[in-house]
VOGU-3710 file (C-alpha; in Angstrom, 3 decimals, decimal comma):
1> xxxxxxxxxx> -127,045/-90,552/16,712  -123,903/-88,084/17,218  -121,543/-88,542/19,430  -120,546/-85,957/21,204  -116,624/-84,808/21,282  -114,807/-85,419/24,508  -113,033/-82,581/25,238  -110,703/-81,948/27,818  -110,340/-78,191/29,281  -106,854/-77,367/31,035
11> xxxxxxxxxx> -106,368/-74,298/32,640  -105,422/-72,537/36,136  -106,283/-68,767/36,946  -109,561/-66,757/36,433  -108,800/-65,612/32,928  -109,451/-69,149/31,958  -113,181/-69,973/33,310  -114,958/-67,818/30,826  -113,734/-70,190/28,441  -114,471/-73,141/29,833
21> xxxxxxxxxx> -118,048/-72,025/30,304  -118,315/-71,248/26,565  -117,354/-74,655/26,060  -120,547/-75,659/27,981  -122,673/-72,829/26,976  -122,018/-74,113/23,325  -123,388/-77,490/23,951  -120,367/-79,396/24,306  -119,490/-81,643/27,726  -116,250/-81,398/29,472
31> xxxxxxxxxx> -115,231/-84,893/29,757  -112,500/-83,507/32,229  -110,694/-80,414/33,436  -106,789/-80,268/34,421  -105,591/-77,540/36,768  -102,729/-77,084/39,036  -102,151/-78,461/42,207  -103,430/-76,662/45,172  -101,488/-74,227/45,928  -100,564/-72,186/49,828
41> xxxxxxxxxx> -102,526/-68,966/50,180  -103,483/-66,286/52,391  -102,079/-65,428/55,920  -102,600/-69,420/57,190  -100,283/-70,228/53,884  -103,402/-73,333/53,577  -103,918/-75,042/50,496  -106,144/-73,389/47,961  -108,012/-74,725/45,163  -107,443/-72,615/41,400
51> xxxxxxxxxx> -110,365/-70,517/40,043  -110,548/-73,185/37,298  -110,989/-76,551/40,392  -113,619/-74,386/41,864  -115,736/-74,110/38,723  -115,157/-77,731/37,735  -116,389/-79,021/41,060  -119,149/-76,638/41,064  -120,381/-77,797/37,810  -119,459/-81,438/38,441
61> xxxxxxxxxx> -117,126/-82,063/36,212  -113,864/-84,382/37,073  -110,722/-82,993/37,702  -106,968/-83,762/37,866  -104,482/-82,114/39,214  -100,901/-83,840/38,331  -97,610/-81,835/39,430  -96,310/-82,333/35,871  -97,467/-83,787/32,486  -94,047/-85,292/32,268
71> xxxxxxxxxx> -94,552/-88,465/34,049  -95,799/-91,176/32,438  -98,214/-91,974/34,590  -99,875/-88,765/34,284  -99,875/-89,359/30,891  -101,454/-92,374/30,318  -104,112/-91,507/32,952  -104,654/-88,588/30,330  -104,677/-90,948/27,565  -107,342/-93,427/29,199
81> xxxxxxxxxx> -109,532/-90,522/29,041  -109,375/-90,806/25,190  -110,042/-86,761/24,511  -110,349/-86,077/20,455  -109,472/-82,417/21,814  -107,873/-80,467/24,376  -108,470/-77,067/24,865  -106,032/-74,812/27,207  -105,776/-71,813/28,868  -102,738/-70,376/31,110
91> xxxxxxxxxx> -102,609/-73,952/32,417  -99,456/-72,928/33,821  -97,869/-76,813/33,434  -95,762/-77,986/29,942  -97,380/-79,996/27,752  -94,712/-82,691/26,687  -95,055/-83,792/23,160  -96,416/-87,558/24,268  -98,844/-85,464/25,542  -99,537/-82,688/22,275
101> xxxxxxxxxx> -99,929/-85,750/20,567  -102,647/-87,923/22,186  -105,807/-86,065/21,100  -107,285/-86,792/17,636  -107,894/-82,796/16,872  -104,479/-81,971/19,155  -104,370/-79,593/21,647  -105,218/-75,623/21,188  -104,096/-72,732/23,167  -106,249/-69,528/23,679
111> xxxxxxxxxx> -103,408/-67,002/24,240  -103,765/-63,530/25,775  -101,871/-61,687/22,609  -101,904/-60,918/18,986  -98,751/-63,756/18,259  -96,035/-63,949/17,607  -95,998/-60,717/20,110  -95,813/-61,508/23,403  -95,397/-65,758/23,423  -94,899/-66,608/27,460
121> xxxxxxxxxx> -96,268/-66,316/30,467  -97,167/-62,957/31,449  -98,260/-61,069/27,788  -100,836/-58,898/29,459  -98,788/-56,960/31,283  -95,716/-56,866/28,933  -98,346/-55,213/26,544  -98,622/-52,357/28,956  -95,343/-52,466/29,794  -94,230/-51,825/26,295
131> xxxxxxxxxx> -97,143/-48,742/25,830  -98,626/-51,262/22,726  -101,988/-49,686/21,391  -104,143/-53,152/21,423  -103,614/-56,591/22,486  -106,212/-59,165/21,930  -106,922/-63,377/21,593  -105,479/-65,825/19,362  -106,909/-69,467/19,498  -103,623/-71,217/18,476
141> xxxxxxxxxx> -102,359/-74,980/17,429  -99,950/-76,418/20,439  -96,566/-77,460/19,635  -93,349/-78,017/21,527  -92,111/-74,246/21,469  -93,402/-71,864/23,535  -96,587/-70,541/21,646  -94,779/-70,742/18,625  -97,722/-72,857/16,903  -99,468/-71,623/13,898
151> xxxxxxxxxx> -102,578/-69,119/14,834  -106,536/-70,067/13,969  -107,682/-66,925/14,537  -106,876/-63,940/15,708  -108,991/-61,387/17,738  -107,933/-57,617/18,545  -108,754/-55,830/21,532  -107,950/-51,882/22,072  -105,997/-50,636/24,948  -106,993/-47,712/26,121
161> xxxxxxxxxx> -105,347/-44,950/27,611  -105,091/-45,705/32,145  -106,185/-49,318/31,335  -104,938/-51,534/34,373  -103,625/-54,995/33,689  -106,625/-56,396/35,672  -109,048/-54,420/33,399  -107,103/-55,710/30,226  -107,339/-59,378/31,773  -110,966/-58,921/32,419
171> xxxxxxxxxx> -111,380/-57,730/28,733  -109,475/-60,439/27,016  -110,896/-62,889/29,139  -114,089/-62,207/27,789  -113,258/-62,082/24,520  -110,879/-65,378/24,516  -114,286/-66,839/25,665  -116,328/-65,241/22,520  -113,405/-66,597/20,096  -113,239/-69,936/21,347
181> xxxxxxxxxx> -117,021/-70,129/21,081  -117,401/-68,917/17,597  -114,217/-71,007/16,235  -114,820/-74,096/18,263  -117,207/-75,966/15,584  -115,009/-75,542/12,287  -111,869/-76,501/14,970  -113,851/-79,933/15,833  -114,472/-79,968/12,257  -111,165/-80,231/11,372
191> xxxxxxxxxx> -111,943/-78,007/8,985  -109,838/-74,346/9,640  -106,005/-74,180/8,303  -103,640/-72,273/10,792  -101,677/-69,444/9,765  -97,825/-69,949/10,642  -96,325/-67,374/12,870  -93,784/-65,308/11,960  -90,597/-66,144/14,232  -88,779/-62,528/13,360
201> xxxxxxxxxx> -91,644/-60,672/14,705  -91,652/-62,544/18,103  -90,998/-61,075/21,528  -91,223/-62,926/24,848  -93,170/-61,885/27,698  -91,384/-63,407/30,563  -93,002/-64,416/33,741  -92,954/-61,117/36,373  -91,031/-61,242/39,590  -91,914/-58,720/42,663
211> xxxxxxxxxx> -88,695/-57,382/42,582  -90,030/-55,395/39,075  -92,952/-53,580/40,976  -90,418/-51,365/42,910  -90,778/-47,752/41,056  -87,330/-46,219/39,635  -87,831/-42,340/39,857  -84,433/-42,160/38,193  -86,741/-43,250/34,676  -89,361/-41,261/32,457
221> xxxxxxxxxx> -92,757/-40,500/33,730  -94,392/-42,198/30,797  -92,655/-45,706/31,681  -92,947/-44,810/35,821  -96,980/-45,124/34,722  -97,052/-48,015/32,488  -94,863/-49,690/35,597  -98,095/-48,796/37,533  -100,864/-49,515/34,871  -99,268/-53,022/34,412
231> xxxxxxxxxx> -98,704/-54,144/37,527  -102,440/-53,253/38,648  -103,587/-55,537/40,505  -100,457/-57,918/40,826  -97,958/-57,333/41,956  -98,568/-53,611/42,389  -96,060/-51,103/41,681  -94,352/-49,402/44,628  -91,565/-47,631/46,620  -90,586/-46,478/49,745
241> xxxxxxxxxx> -91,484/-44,382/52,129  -90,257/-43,898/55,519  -88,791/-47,521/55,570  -91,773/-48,845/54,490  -93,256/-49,894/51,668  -95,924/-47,478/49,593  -97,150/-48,990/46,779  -99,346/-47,245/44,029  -102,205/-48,399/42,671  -102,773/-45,564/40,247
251> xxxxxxxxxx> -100,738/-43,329/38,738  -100,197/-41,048/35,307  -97,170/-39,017/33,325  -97,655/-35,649/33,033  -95,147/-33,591/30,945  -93,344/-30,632/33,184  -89,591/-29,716/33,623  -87,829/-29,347/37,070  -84,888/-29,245/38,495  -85,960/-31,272/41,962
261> xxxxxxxxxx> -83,997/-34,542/42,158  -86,238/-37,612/41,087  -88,698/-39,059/43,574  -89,228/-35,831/45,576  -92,625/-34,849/45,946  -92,932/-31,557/44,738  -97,210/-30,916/45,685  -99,783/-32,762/46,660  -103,664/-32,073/46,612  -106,876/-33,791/46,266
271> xxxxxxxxxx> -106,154/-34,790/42,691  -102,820/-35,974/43,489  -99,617/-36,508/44,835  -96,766/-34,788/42,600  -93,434/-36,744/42,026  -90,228/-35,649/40,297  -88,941/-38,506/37,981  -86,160/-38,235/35,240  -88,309/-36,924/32,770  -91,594/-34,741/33,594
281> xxxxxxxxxx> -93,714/-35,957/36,762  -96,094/-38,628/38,038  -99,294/-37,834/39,793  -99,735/-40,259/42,564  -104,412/-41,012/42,423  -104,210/-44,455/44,606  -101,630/-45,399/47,336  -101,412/-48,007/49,751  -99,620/-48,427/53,256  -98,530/-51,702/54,908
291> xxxxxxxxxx> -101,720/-53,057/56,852  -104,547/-50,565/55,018  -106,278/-50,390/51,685  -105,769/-48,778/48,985  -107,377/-45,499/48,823  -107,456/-41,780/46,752  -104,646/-39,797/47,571  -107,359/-37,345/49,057  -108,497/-39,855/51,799  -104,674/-40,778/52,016
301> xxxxxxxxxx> -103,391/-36,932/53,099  -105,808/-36,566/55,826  -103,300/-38,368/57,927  -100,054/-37,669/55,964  -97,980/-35,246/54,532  -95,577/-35,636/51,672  -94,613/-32,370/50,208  -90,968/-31,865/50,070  -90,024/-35,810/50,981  -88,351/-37,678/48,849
311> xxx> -89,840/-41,393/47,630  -87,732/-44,285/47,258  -84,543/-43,467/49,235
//
């Protein structure tokens, strides 16, 4: 009779259920799942479970939730559980080395990038940030650097021109879920040798604060969108407006010359709202004010009028 592998799944946001239900889908139990603590959300600031908690319990599978994998009572609770594998997935929390090196198999990451570009914490949006022509999944060995363990395999994924960071999560979400299944037998196997990365080629994709959504009109079109693209759905590019706070949902460069200072809003119409910037213009598709929803710039200038104004002063 064969045992099956006990596997351990750690992971936090709603990139990382598609893989965890690959795991199952593949035949393999989830002896357990780690996730963050609960965190304050919403307007009543009340605890709220992760994405990953609310699958688990769903699908009645045990999970943990320790503030930090540094304490050693954390880790021998993880080490009672006796996993020959644990697989993660913007878990969010360090994995100490006591902890890399209680599973038989180790620990694997399934990383949103093509490593060694973009190791850390936010390397879908740095990928738009930086105008890069794919992204895609690696399924990589854990070791005590930050993603700086040698790579299974390696998946690719286009980005294509106006992609949003949410549609590029959605995509690689997917298709971490289709690697992990596909590689997951020969990596229980023991049987796949990991290709080291190359530490000259890296570049770090450092967690995003809110303080980078706000919209510089003083820089090129082409970056003013990718600023926009990126940030799409979180934390959402913006500027200001009146004292308040517009942000834009949607946006794209166009390439024309004039000589109105950057952020005025030289036309608006249907299509768009018209911005100066420091090199050609941005059309303005989605906006949001404080207390509505984001809508088309047509629905938006049946109550307002921009023409002329200047953004962000």
């Amino acid at each position: 009779m064969t045992v099956a592998p006990r596997l351990l799944f750690a992971g936090t946001p709603e990139f990382t259920v598609p893989s965890a239900q690959a795991i199952l889908a593949s035949g393999y139990p989830l002896t357990a799942v780690y996730t963050q603590p609960d965190r304050p959300a919403g307007r009543g600031r009340r605890p709220r479970a992760s994405p990953m908690k609310a699958w688990a319990l769903a699908t009645g599978i045990p999970v943990y939730q320790p503030a930090t994998l540094r304490d050693p009572a954390a880790q021998a609770e993880l080490a009672a559980l006796a996993p020959d594998l644990i697989i993660v997935a913007a878990y969010g929390l360090i994995l100490p080395p006591a902890v890399l090196a209680i599973p038989r198999l180790g620990c694997v990451n399934v990383h949103a990038s093509l490593l060694p570009r973009w190791r850390g914490a936010a390397p879908i949006q740095w990928a738009l940030l930086a105008g890069d022509a794919q992204s895609g999944i690696c399924i990589m060995r854990m070791e005590a650097g930050l993603d700086t363990g040698p790579v299974f395999v390696r998946a690719h994924c286009p980005i294509i021109s106006g992609m949003t960071g949410g549609e590029l999560h959605d995509r690689l979400a997917i298709l971490g879920a289709e690697t992990l299944r596909t590689v997951l037998p020969d990596l229980l196997a023991d049987r796949l040798a990991p290709e080291l990365q190359d530490d000259a080629d890296a570049t770090y994709a450092a967690k995003l604060d809110k303080s980078e959504a706000e919209l510089d009109w003083n820089r090129p079109a082409l970056e003013l969108e990718r600023q926009v693209l990126a940030f799409n759905p979180c934390p959402v590019a913006q500027t200001r407006l009146d004292g308040q706070t517009l942000r834009i949902w949607r946006a794209g460069a166009e390439v024309e010359s004039t000589e109105a200072l950057p952020g005025t809003v030289l036309r608006e119409a249907g299509s768009g709202i018209v911005v100066a910037t420091g090199s050609g213009v941005l059309r303005l598709m989605e906006v949001q004010l404080p207390g509505g929803r984001p809508q088309p710039v047509a629905a938006f200038l049946n109550a307002h009028r921009l023409t002329g104004r200047r953004l962000g002063a």
